[in-house]
C-alpha positions in Angstrom: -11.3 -23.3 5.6 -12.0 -24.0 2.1 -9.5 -22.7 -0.2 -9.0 -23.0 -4.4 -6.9 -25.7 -5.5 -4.8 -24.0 -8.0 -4.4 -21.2 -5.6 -4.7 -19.9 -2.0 -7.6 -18.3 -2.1 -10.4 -18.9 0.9 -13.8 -19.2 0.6 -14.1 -15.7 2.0 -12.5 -13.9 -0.2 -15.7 -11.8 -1.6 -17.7 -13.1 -4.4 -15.9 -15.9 -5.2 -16.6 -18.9 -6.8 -15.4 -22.5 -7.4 -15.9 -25.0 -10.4 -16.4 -28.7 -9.9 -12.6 -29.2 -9.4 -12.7 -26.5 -6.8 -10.7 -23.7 -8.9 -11.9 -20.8 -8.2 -13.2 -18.1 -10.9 -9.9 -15.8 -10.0 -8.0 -18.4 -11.3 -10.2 -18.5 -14.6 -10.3 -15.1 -15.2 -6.5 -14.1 -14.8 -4.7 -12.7 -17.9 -0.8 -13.2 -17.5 1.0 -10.0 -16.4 2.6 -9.0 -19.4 5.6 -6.6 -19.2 7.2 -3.9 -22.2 10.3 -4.8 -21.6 13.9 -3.3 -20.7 14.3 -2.0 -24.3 11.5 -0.3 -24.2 12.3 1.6 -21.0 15.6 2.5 -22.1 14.0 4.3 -25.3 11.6 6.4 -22.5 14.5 6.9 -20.6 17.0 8.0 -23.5 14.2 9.9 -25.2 12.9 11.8 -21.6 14.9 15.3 -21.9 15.7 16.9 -18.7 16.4 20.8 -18.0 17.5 20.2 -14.5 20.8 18.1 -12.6 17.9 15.2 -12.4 16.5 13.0 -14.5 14.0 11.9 -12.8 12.6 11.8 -9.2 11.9 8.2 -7.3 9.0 8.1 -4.3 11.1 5.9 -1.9 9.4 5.0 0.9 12.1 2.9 2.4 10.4 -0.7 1.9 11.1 -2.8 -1.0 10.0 -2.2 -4.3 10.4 1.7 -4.1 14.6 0.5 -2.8 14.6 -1.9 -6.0 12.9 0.7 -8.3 16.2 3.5 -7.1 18.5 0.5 -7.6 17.2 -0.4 -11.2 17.1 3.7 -12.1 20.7 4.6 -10.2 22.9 1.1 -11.2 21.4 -0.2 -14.2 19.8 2.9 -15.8 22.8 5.1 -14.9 20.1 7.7 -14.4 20.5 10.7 -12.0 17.8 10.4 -9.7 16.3 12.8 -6.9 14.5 10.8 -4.0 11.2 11.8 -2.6 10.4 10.9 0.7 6.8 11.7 2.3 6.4 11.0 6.1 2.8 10.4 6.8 3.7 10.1 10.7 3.4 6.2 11.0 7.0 5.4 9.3 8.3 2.2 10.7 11.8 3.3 12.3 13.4 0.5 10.5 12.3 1.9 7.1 13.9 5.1 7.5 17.3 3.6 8.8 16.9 2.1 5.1 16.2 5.6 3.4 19.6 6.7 5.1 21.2 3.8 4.0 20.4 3.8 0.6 20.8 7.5 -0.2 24.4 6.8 1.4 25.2 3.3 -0.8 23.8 4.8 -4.3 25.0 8.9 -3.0 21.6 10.5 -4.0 20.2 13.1 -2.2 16.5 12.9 -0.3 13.5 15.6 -0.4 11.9 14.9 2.5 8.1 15.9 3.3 6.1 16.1 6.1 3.0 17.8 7.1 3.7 20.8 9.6 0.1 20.2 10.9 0.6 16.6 11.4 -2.5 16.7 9.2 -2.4 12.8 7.6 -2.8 11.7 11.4 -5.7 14.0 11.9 -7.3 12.8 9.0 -6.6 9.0 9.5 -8.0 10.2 13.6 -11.4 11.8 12.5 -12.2 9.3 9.5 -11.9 6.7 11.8 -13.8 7.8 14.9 -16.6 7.9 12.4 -16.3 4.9 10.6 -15.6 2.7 14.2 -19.5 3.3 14.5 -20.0 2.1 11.5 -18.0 -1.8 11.1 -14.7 -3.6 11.1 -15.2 -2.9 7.1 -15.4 1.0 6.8 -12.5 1.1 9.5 -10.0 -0.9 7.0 -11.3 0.5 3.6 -10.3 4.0 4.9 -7.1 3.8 6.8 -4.8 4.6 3.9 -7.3 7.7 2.8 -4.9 11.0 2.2 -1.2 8.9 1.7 -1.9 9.6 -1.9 -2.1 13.3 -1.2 1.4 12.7 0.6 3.2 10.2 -2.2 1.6 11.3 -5.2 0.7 14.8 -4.8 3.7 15.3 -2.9 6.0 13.5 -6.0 4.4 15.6 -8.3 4.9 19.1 -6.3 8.5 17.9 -5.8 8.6 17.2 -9.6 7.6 20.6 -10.8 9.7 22.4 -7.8 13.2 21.0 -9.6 12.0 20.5 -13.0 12.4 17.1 -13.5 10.3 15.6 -15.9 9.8 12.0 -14.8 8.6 10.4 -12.0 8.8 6.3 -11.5 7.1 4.2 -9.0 7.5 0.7 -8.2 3.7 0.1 -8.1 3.1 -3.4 -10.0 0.3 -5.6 -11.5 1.3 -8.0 -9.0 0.3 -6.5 -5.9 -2.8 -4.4 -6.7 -5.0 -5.5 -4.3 -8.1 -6.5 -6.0 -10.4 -7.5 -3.3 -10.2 -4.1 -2.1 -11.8 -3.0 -5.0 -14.6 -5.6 -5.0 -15.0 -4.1 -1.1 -15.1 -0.6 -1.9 -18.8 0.1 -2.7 -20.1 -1.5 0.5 -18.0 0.8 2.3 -18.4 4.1 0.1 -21.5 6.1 1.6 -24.0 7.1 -0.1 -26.1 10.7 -0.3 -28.2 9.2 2.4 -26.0 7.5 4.5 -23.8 11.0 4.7 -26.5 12.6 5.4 -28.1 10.3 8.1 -24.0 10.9 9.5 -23.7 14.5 9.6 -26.8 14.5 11.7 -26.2 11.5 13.7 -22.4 12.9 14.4 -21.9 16.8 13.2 -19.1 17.6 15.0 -16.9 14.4 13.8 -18.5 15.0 10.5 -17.6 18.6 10.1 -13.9 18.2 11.9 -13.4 15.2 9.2 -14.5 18.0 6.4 -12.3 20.5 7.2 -9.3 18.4 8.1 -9.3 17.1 4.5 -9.6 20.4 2.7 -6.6 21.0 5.1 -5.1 17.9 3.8 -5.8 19.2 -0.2 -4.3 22.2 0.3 -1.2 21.2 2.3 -0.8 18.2 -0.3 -3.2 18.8 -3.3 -3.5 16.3 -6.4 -2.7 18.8 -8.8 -1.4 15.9 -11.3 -3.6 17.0 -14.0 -1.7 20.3 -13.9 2.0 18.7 -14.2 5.1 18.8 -16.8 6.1 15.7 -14.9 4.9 12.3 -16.4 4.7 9.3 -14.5 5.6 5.3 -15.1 5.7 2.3 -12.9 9.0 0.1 -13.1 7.2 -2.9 -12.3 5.3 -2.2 -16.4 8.8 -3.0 -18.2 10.5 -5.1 -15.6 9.6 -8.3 -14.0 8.4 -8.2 -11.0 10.0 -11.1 -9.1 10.5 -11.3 -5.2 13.3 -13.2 -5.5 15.1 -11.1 -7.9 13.8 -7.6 -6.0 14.9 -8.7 -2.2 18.7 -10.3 -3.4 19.4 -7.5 -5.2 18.3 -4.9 -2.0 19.6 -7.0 0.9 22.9 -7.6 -1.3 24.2 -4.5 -2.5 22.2 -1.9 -0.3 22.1 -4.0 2.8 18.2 -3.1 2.6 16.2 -4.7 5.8 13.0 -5.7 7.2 11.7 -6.0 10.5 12.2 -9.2 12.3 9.5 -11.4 12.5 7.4 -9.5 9.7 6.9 -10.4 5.7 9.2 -7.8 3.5 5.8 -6.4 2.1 4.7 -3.1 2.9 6.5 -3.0 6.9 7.4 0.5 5.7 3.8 1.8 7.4 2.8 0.9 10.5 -0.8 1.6 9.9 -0.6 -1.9 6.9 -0.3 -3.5 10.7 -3.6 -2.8 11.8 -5.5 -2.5 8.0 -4.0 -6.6 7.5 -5.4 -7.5 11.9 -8.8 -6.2 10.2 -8.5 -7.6 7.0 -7.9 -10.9 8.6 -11.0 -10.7 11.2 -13.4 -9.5 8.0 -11.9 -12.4 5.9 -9.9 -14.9 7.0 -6.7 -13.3 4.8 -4.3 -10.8 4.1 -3.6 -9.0 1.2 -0.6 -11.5 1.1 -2.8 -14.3 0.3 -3.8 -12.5 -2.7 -0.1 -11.9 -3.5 0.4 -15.3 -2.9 -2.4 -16.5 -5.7 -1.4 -14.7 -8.3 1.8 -15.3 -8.4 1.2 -19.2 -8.6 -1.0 -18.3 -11.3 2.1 -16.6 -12.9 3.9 -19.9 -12.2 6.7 -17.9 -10.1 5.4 -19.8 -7.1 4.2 -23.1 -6.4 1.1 -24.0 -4.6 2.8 -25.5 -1.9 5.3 -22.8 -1.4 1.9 -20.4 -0.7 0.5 -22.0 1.8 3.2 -22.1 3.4 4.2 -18.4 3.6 0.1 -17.9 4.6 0.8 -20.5 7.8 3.8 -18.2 8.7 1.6 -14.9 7.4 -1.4 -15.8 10.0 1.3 -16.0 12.8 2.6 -12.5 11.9 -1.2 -10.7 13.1 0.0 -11.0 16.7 2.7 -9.3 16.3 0.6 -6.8 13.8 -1.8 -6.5 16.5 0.7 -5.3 18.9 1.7 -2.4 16.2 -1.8 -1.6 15.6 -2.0 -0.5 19.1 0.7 2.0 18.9 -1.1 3.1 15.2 -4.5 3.8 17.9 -2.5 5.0 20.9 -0.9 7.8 18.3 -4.5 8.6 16.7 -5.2 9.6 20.3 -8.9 7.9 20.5 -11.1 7.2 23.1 -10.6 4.5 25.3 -14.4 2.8 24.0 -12.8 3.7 20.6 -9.8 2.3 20.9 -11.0 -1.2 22.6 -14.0 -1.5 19.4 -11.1 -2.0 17.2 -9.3 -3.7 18.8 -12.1 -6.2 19.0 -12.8 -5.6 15.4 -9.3 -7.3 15.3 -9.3 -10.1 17.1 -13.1 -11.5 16.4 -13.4 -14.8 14.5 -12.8 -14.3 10.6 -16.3 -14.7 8.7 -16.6 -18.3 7.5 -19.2 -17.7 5.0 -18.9 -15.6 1.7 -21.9 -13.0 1.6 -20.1 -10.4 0.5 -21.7 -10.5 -3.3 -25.2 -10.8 -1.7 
C-alpha cells in the first residue's frame, strides 16, 4: 500500500492526494498546533470564581488524557476538582479499576452516571440494525452517536447540580479525527433516503426515534442553557504522549490493557469502530495520530510506521472485543455475522471516496 513519504498516511485515506515527491496534501495543508500556554490558564483558573467546595468538574473516563487532565488540574493547578464519570454500558473493566485508583491517589470524589434504562445501548442497538443494511460505512460513522449526551450533557447537568463553574476536558487538536469528518456526508441521510427507510423499515425506524428522544431527555444537551463554561487542557498545554503516559503510569499507577495502544481502550465499542475503520480503509484512527504528530516533529517517520505494524496486529484482538460490543447489543444472528464480515473483508485499495 502506497503511503505519504513525510507521513503515514495510505492511499486510502479519503480524498487524498500526493505531489510529485509523493507528500501528500495533509502534509501541505497542516498549520502547527499552536497552544496559549500555562500562564495563560493559570489567569482562567485564578480569575474562574467558584460558589461551591469545587472549582471545577473533570469528565474522566478512566483512559489517558481525561487521567492526565485530573493530574494537571489536582497536582499542578492545586485546584479542587469534582470527577464526572458517565457509564455508557461498554466501559472496559480495566478503565474503571483506573477511575478507582485515581480518585484514591489524588482523594477526589466521583459522580458517577448511568442510564437507568440502559438507554445508550438501545440506541447504539437500533441505530445499528438499521444502518447494517445499509454498509460497513454507516455502521462505523454512528457507533459513538448519544456518548455526547452521556459526557457532555451529563458534565454539564453535573456542573449546574453543584455549582461549579468550570468544566475541563482533555480533548486535543491532536487527536480530532479528521477523516471522520471528510466521511460524514456520505453517511448522513438525506430527506429521501429517510424517507425511502422509514418505509423500507418502520418499526426499526420508529423504535430508533423514540429511543433517542428517550436518550434527550434522560441526558439532554442543554449546554446552551449553562453557568458552567467549558475548556480543553490539551489548548494551553502540550499535548505530548510521552509526557501524558510517564506522568499517569508514574504517579497514579494508571494502566492499559495488555496487548492494546493506550488510546481510547476506555470503550469497548472504539474496538469494533477501528476492525471497521480498518476494512473501509486500510487504517485506524491511530494512523492519523501517527501523521500528525510527525508533522509536529514529536515523532519521526520511522517511529510511525512502526507503531502502525504493531497497530494492524492489534485488530484481532479488537475483533475479538467487537464481538462482546455485538453479543451485548443483542442482534440477530444474520446481524451479527454482516459485521462481523464488514470487519474482516479486504481494506479498499483504491481512493474513491472524493468521487
Amino acid at each position: 500500500m502506497k503511503r505519504c513519504t513525510k507521513c503515514v498516511l495510505p492511499e486510502t485515506y479519503p480524498e487524498i492526494t500526493f505531489d510529485t515527491n509523493g507528500v501528500c496534501n495533509q502534509c501541505h495543508s497542516h498549520i502547527p498546533v499552536k497552544y496559549k500556554g500555562d500562564n495563560a490558564l493559570k489567569e482562567l483558573l485564578a480569575n474562574t470564581v467558584s460558589e461551591s467546595k469545587w472549582d471545577c468538574l473533570v469528565p474522566l473516563s478512566g483512559g489517558r488524557d481525561s487521567t492526565f487532565t485530573l493530574h494537571q488540574l489536582v497536582r499542578k493547578y492545586n485546584k479542587r476538582v469534582l470527577v464526572y464519570n458517565y457509564d455508557n454500558g461498554f466501559v472496559e473493566p480495566i478503565a474503571r479499576e483506573n477511575i478507582q485508583q485515581i480518585a484514591d491517589t489524588l482523594g477526589v470524589e466521583v459522580v458517577y452516571r448511568k442510564s437507568e434504562n440502559d438507554i445508550q445501548c438501545q440506541n447504539v442497538k437500533w441505530l445499528t440494525k438499521l444502518n447494517v443494511k445499509k454498509s460497513p460505512g454507516h455502521v462505523q460513522a454512528y457507533l459513538c452517536s448519544g456518548c455526547r449526551n452521556g459526557i457532555w450533557g451529563g458534565a454539564f447537568a453535573v456542573a449546574e447540580e453543584y455549582k461549579i463553574p468550570l468544566i475541563v476536558f482533555g480533548e486535543s487538536a491532536m487527536e480530532s479525527g479528521g477523516f471522520k469528518k471528510i466521511l460524514a456526508p456520505l453517511f448522513t441521510p438525506g430527506l429521501v433516503e429517510k424517507l425511502q427507510y422509514i418505509v423500507r423499515e418502520p418499526r426499526i425506524t420508529f423504535q430508533r426515534k423514540k429511543i433517542e428522544r428517550q436518550l434527550h431527555e434522560e441526558f439532554p444537551m442543554a449546554i446552551e442553557k449553562s453557568t458552567a463554561k467549558n475548556i480543553n487542557l490539551f489548548d494551553y498545554e502540550e499535548w505530548d504522549e510521552n509526557t501524558i503516559l510517564s506522568t499517569i503510569q508514574d504517579e497514579l499507577s494508571w494502566q492499559k490493557k495488555e496487548g492494546q495502544s493506550s488510546w481510547r481502550f476506555d470503550c469497548q465499542i472504539h474496538a469494533l469502530v477501528n476492525a471497521l475503520v480498518y476494512n473501509l480503509l486500510g487504517m485506524t484512527e491511530k494512523d492519523e495520530l501517527y501523521s500528525k504528530l510527525i508533522r509536529e516533529e514529536k515523532m519521526t517517520r520511522y517511529e510511525a510506521l512502526e507503531k502502525v505494524s504493531r497497530s494492524q496486529q492489534e485488530i484481532d484482538m479488537e475483533l475479538q472485543i467487537a464481538e462482546k460490543v455485538l453479543d451485548r447489543l443483542e442482534l440477530a444472528q444474520e446481524e451479527k455475522e454482516k459485521i462481523l464480515h464488514f470487519c474482516t473483508g479486504r481494506p479498499k485499495l483504491n481512493n474513491t471516496w472524493g468521487a
